[in-house]
MIDO-405609 format. One record per residue (C-alpha): x, y, z. Coordinates in steps of 0.05 Angstrom, whole numbers, padded with zeros to 5 digits, always signed. Example, Ala and Ser with C-alpha at 12.3 -4.5 7.8 and 13.67 -1.06 7.14 Angstrom:
BEGIN
+00246-00090+00156+00273-00021+00143
This chain:
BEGIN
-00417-00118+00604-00457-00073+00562-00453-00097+00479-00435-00023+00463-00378-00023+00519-00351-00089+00499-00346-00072+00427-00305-00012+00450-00262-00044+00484-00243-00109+00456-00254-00076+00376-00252-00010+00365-00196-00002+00420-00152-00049+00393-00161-00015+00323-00137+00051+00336-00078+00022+00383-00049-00019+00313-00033+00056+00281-00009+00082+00344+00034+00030+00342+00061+00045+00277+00061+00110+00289+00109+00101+00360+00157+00053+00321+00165+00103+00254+00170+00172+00299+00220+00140+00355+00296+00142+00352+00299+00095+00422+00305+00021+00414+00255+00005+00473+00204+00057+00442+00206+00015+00384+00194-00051+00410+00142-00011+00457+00108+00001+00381+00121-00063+00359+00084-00101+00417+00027-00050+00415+00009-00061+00344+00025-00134+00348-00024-00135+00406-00081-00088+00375-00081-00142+00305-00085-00202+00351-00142-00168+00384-00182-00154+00310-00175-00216+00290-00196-00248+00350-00255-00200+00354-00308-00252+00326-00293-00297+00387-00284-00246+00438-00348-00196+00414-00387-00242+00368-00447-00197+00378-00419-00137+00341-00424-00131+00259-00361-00099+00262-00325-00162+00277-00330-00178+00204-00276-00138+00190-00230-00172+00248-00256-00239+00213-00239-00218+00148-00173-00192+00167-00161-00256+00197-00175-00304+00139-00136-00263+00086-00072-00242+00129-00044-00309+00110-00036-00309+00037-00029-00231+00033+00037-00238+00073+00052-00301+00020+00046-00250-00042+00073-00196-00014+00135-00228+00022+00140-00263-00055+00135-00200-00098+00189-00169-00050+00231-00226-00066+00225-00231-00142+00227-00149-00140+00296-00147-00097+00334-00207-00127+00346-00170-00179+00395-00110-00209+00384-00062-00152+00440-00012-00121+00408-00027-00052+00387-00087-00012+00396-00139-00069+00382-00203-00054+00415-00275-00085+00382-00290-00144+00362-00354-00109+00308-00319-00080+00275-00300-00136+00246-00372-00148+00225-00375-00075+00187-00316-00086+00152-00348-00141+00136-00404-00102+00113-00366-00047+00063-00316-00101+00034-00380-00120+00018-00415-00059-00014-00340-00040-00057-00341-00099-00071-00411-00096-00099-00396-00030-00138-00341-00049-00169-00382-00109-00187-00435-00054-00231-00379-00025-00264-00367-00082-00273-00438-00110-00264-00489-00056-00288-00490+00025-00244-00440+00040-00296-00378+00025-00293-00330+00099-00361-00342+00126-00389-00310+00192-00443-00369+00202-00449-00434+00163-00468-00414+00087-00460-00344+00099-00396-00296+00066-00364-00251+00103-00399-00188+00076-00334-00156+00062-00302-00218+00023-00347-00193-00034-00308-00126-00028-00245-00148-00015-00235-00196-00081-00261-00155-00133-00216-00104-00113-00157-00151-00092-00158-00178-00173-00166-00104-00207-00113-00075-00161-00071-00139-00167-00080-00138-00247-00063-00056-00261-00015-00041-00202+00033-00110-00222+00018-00085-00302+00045-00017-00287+00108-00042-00241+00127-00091-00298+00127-00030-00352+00160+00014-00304+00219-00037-00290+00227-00041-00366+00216+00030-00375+00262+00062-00314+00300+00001-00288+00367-00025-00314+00382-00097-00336+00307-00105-00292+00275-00153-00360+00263-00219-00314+00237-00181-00257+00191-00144-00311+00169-00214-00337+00150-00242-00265+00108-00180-00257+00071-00190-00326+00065-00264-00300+00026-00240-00241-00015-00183-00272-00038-00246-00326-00047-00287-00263-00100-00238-00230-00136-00224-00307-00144-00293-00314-00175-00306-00236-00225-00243-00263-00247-00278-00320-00257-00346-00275-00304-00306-00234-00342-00291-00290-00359-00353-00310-00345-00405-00261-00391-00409-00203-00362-00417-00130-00399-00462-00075-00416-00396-00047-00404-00336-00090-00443-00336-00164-00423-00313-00223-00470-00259-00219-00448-00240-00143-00386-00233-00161-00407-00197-00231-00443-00153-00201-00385-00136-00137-00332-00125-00190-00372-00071-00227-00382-00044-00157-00307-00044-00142-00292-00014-00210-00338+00044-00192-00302+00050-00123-00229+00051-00148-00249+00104-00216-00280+00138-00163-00218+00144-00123-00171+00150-00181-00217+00211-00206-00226+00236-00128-00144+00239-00129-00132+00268-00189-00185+00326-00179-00155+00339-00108-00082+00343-00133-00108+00390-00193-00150+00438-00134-00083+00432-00099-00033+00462-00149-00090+00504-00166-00097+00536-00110-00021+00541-00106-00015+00578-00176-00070+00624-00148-00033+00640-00088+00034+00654-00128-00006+00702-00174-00030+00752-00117+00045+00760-00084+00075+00817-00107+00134+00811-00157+00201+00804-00121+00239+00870-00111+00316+00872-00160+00371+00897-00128+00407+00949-00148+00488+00930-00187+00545+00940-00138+00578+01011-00135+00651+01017-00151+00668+01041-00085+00625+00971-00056+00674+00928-00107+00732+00951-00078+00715+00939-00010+00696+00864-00034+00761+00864-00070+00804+00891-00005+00757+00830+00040+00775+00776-00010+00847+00800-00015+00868+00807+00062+00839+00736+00076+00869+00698+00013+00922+00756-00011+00933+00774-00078+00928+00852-00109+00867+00890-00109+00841+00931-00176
């Protein structure tokens, strides 16, 4: 089979299938629809992460390798912050405060993990001694977004949220957490990522997300913008005219013949 065709087929086909997926299991009210989506999207992510084996030719498979190798602790932090977030004093879907110190546990182990990837043998690599081209996106970003996004859920649960204080502190706990994995890939070398790689990535990904930060703002301002210029150019709304007498009294004799009473 044609390299081009195979990559098709066994990547980029199984790519688009994991939002159609999604998108059959969020838009269906029918039970077997849904686990129709399920099973597709389930089926298109085994497929990119099994892409290095099954089209080890393409460069695109890095993703699907990449995807791979982080799914494991992402699920960890993410199933962890849930917990910690949901344990808590919330009006819907709390959980027993029991599982707040799971979801510690299971945060740590997720970071831990990640830290291994960074400092240990655990680095993604396509061939021996060689990173995953996107790992040196991926954790920049990862620690920035990890750092400002848990900073900004602990002030808004102390801000907005009631009796939400410990929560609050686990978040602070994990936005500290992230600052101080920045600071250790500053200065401590990895077997396979250097200081200065990893230096120079994280000014990279700080460009990317101020980029997208100022990209959203701007398109939110063009948007009410162009709203406010639309509203100008209509042409102010039309009064109508106060009720005659004679249209009073024929209110009056409605509202009287269906709930009685004497009409003025």
């Amino acid at each position: 089979m044609d390299e081009m065709l195979q990559a098709l087929l066994l990547f980029w086909l199984p790519v688009a299938v994991v939002p159609f997926g999604v998108w059959i299991l969020l838009s269906s009210a029918n039970d077997q629809r849904k686990s129709f989506g399920r099973i597709l999207s389930f089926l298109g992510l085994v497929m990119v992460c099994v892409s290095p084996w099954t089209v080890p030719s393409s460069p695109s498979t890095a993703a699907g390798h990449l995807l791979g190798a982080i799914i494991g602790p992402s699920v960890l932090i993410i199933l962890g912050i849930y917990l910690i977030s949901f344990s808590g004093n919330v009006p819907v879907g709390r959980l027993p405060r029991s599982d707040r110190r799971l979801g510690i546990i299971l945060s740590s182990v997720g970071f831990a993990w990640f830290a291994g990837m960074h400092w240990w043998i655990l680095t993604p690599q396509i061939a021996s001694g060689e990173i995953n081209v996107y790992w040196y996106v991926f954790w920049p970003i990862f620690l920035l977004l990890t750092t400002c996004l848990s900073s900004l859920a602990a002030i808004a649960l102390l801000t907005i949220g009631d009796e939400r204080k410990n929560e609050s502190n686990y978040m602070f706990l994990l936005s500290g957490l992230g600052f101080i994995m920045l600071l250790l890939g500053l200065n401590v070398d990895g077997p396979l990522m250097t200081t200065d790689d990893f230096r120079e990535h994280l000014w990279l990904a700080v460009a990317d997300l101020a980029g997208l930060a100022v990209g959203s703002m701007l398109s939110i301002l063009i948007f009410a913008l162009v709203i406010f210029i639309y509203e100008k150019t209509l042409p102010p709304p039309t009064t109508i005219e106060a009720p005659s007498v004679t249209e009073l009294k024929q209110v009056a004799n409605v509202i009287a013949s269906h709930i009685g009473g004497n009409e003025e």
